[in-house]
N, C-alpha and C positions, 0 to 999 in steps of 0.2 A: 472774457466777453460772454460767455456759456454762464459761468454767475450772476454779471451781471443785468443781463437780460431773460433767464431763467428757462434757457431752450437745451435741448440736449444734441450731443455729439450728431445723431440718428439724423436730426430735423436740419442741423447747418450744412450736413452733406447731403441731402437732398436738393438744399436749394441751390447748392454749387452745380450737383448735376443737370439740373433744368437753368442754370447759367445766371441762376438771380443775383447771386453775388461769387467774386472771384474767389478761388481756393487761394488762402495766405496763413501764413505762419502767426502773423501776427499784426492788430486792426487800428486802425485811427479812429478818433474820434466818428470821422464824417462815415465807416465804415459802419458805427456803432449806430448812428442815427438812423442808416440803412435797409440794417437788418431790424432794429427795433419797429420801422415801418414795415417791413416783410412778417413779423411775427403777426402783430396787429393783424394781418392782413390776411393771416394763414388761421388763425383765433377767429375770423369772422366766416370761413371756411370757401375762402376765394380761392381756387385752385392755382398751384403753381403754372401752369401753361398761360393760364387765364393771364394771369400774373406778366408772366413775359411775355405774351404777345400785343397786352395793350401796353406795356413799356414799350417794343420795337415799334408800335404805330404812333405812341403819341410822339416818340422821338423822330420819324418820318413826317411828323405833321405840322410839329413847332421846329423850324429851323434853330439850331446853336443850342437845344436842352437834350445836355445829358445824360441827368439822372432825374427822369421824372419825377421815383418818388419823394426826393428832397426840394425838387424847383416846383410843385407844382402842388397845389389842396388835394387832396384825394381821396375819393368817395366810394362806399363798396354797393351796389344796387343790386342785390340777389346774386349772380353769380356775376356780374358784370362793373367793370370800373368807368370812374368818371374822373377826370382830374377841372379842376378850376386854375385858367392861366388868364390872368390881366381882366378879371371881372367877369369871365365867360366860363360856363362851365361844359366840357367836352366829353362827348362817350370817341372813343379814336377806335375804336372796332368798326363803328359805325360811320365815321368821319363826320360828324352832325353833332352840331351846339344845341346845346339843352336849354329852352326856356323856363325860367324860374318863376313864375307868376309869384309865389307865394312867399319870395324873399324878400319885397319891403314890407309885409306887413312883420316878419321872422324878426326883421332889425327894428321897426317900429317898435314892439310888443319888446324888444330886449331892454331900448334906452332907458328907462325906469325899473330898471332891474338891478338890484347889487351887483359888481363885480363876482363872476365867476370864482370859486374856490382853487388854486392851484392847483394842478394834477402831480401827485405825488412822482408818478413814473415819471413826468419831464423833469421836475425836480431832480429825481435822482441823477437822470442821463446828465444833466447839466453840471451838476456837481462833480459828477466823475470829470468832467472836462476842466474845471478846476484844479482840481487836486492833481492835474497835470502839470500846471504851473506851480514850481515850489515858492512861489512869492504871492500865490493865493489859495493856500492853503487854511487861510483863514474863514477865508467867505465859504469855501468849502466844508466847514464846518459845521459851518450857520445855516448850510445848505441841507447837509445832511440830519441836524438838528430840527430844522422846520420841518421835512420827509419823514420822520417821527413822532412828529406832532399831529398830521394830519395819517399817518399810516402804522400805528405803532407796532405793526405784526410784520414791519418792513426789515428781514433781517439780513441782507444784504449792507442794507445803511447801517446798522449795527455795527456791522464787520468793516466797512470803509471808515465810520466812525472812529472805531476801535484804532483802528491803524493809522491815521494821524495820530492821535494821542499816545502812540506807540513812537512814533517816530517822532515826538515830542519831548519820550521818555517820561509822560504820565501815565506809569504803568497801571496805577491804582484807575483812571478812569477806564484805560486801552483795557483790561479786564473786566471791569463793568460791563462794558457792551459787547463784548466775547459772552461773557455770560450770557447777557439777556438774546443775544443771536441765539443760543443752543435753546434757551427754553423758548424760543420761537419754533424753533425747527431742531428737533434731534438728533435728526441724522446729517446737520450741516457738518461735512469734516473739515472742509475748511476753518471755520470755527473755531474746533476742537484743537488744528494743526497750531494757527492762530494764537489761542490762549494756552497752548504749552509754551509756545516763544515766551510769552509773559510769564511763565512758571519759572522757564529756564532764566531767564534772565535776572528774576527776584530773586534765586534761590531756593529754586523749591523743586528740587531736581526728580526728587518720588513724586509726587504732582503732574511735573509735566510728563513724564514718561505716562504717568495713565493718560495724559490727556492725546500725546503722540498715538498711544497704543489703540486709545477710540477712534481717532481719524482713519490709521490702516482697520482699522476693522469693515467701517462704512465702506472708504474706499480702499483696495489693497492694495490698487497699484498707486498710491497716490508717494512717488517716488521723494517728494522733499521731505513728507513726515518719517519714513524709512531713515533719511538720511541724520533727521534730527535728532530721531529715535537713537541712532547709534551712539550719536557725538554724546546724548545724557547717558548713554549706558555706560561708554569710555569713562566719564566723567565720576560716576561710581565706582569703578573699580569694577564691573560686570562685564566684559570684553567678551566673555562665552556667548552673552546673550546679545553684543552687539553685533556679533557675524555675520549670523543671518540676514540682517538688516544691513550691514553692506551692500553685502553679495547680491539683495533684493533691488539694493541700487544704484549696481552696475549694471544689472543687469536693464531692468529700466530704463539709465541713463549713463548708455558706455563710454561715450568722448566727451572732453571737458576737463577743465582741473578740479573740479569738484568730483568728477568719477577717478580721476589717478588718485586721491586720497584715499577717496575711500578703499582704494585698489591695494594703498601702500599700507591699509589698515588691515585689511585683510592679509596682507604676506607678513604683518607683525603676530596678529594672533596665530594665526598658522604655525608661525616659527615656533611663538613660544608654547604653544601644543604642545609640541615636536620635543621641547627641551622637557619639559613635563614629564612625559613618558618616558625620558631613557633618564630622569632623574629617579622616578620611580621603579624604572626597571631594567639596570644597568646591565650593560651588554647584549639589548634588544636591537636590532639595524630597524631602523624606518625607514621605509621606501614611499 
């Protein structure tokens, strides 16, 4: 969610603690539409209090609306919000409907207008909602395909791109747009973690390990490319240098069957350390 709407760890628990949206582990859709209204909203420099108290009063003032900012138009007027419900538009701090004088001429002056250009950000939001369904996975394609055409520096959709095609087993496109994600953004690890899968999985096991090793670099703690990082190093015959990259992702991420492996990879090299040293130096005790 932190990807794909481009906010950091810092800014989502802020809005938890001023109550704008619930502390979870993990988001739905309609969570996503949410918060992506909250960004917007925070982008236009509407304070969070601001935020949740014309949320508490418009929902004291439209009986049965829950979530204002998805049930309702929403306007930012300097520091103050306005929502539009059922053709009327509301300031709820104030409890007083707002006369629009200059709204039919706004819709007169549109009718002879081409249709509006799609906004690439709905786009995208909309296509992630797809590509929840594995039976439209296709139109999600198409979706993320358009969001490039009208956004070509959109490297997120690069990276969503990439991973259908990846889970298509078109490694040769799924790497394409891994690629062109990084010469968007450099420092995307995801990315980077991303098109090592695709290294590893072609065969290109010295490949992906650089590509592994760029992603912990950006992020260190970024525990699955740790993990991936080892399985290529096992994979080589390099088990010294998969260790650490264990132990990095145990630590990380200690319960799980994916941390007893790597747990039971660790008491492998270990041992054969162990057998190492009284090979080479018979009648040494290791404690």
């Amino acid at each position: 969610m932190l990807r794909i709407l481009r906010i950091t760890p810092r800014q989502l628990a802020g809005w938890e603690r001023a109550g704008l949206i619930a502390a979870a582990e993990s988001y739905s859709f309609y969570d996503l539409l949410q918060i992506k209204k909250l960004s917007e909203l925070r982008a236009k420099k509407v304070r969070p209090g601001t935020i949740r108290a014309s949320i508490d009063a418009m929902q004291r003032q439209v009986s049965g609306m829950e979530n204002p900012l998805l049930e309702a138009g929403i306007s930012s007027h300097g520091s103050r919000l306005t929502f539009r419900h059922q053709g009327h538009e509301l300031d709820p701090l104030a409890g007083q409907f707002l006369l629009d004088f200059d709204r039919p001429k706004l819709v007169e002056a549109r009718m002879g207008q081409p249709r509006i250009a799609e906004n690439p950000a709905d786009l995208f939001v909309a296509a992630v909602a797809l590509e929840e369904n594995p039976e439209r996975q296709q139109e999600a394609l198409e979706m993320y395909t358009r969001v490039l055409e009208l956004n070509p520096k959109h490297a997120a959709a690069c990276i969503n791109l990439g991973t259908i095609y990846y889970n298509q087993q078109n490694y040769r496109e799924a790497e394409r747009h891994y690629r062109r994600a990084i010469e968007i953004d450099s420092r995307y690890a995801l990315a980077y973690f991303d098109l090592g899968n695709v290294l590893d999985e072609t065969g290109r096991l010295n490949e992906a390990v650089e590509a592994y090793r760029t992603a912990i670099l950006i992020s260190p703690s970024y525990a699955d490319a740790h993990y991936n990082l080892a399985l290529a190093y096992e994979r080589l015959r390099r088990s010294r240098k998969a260790l650490p990259h264990w132990r990095a992702y145990v630590k990380m991420d200690p319960v799980g069957a994916w941390s007893n492996y790597a747990r039971g990879q660790i008491q492998k090299i270990v041992e054969a350390e162990k057998l190492q040293i009284v090979w080479r130096r018979p009648g040494v005790s290791i404690r």
